[in-house]
N, C-alpha and C positions, 0 to 999 in steps of 0.2 A: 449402195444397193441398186439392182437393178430399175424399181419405180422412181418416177421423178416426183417425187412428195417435197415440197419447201418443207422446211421446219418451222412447227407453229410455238405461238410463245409459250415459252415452260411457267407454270406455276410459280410461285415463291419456292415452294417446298422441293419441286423436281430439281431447281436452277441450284438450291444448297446441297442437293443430291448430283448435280453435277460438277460441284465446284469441291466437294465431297473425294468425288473419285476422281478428281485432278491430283487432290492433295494427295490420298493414300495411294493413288497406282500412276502417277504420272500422263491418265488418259482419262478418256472418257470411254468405255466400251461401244464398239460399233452397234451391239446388239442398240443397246438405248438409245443411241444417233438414230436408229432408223424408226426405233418407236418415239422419237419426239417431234412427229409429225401431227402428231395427237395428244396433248398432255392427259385426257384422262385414261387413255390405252398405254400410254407410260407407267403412269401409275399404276394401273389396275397391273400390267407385268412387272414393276420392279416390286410392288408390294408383295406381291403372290411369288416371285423369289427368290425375296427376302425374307419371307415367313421359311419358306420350303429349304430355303439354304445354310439360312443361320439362325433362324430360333431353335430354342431349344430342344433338342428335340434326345431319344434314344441313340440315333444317329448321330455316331461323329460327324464331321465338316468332310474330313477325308473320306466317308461312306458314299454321303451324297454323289461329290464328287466323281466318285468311283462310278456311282451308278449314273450319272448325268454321260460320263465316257464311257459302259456298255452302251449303251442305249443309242448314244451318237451314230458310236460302229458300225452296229446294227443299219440306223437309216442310215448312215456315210454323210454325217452334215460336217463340214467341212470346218465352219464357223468354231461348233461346239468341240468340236474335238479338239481343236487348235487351243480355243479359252480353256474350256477346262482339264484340258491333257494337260494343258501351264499348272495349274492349280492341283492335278496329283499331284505332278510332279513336286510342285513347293509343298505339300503337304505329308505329304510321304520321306521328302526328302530322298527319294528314290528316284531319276531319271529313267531309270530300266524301265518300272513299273508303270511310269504314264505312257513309256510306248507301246511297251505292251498291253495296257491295256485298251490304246486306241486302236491297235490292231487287232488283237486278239485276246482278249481276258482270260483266257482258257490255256495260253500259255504260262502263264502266271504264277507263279511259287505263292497260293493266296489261301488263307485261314480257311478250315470248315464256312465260318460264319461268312467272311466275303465271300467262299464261293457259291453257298447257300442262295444270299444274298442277289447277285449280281446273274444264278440263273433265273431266277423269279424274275427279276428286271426285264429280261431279254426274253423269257417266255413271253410276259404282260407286251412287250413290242411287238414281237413276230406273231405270235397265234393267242391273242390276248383270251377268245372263244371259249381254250383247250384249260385256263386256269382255275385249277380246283382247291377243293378241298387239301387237298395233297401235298398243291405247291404251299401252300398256308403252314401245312402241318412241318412241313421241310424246317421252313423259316423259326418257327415256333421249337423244333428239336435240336438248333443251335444256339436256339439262348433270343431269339428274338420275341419281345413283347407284344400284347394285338396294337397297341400303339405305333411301335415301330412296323410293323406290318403294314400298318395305314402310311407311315409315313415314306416307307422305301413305296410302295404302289404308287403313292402324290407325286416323290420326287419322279420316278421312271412317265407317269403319264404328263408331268410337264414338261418334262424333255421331248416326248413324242411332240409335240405338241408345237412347240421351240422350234424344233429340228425343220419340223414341218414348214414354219412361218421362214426359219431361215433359210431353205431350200429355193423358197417361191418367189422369195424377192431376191436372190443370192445376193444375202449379207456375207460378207467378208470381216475376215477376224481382222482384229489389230495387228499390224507389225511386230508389235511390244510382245506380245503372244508368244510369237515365236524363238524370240531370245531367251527370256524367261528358264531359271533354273536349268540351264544347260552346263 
């Protein structure tokens, strides 16, 4: 990343959390390199998610995702699109799909429900002001719960958010990223 931050000492818990994702993905994700200049701002982002990613939720894995890469698009963060374009794409098992949807989700061969889905996303990014009742009722007339409602809004405003943080210090995705399900 662009700031010169050292890396301060990890936690017990962050350090089994890095040693964690040595094991199951061969790396450590740059995103977390850069927040582990601060163990409890590590925390405080891989807890929040790791709730938002993979608990359980209405949302599949590949929804989030989905919505983690509108959203990216949208701001253009370079980081996220690269990690989780990877992560369509293994999750879809569709290579098409994670490019298109980094580019443009709207080209897309995609369900009522993701397309439902993934415009509320990109509403809540671009003109978050303009979101009503309406775009709610969208979501809610392809089968989405007020639960899921809440939870595609979490996932899209923690990516804003993300995208943001990863803009400013330009973190840089993994290598690994890139290869990934090609």
């Amino acid at each position: 990343m662009a700031l010169d931050l050292p890396p301060g000492a990890l936690s017990a818990e962050n350090q089994a959390y890095f040693d964690k994702c040595l094991e199951k993905l061969g790396f450590v994700p740059n995103v977390l390199v850069c927040y582990a200049h601060d163990d409890a701002k590590l925390s405080a982002f891989a807890g929040f998610y790791n709730d938002l990613m993979l608990a359980p939720s209405g949302l599949s894995k590949l929804e989030r995702e989905m919505i983690a890469v509108a959203v990216s698009s949208v701001n253009r963060c370079y980081y996220c699109l690269t990690a989780h374009g990877a992560a369509v794409r293994q999750l879809s098992e569709d290579p098409v799909l994670g490019e298109l949807m980094a580019m443009n989700y709207r080209a897309a061969d995609l369900s009522p429900r993701h397309r439902a889905m993934l415009d509320f996303a990109v509403k809540l990014t671009e003109t978050p002001h303009l979101v009503g009742e309406a775009d709610r009722g969208a979501l809610r007339t392809v089968g989405f719960a007020e639960r899921d409602l809440w939870d595609v809004a979490a996932v899209a405003a923690f990516f804003n958010m993300s995208n943001r943080m990863a803009s400013a210090v330009d973190m840089r995705p993994n290598l690994d990223y890139h290869r990934q399900v090609r």
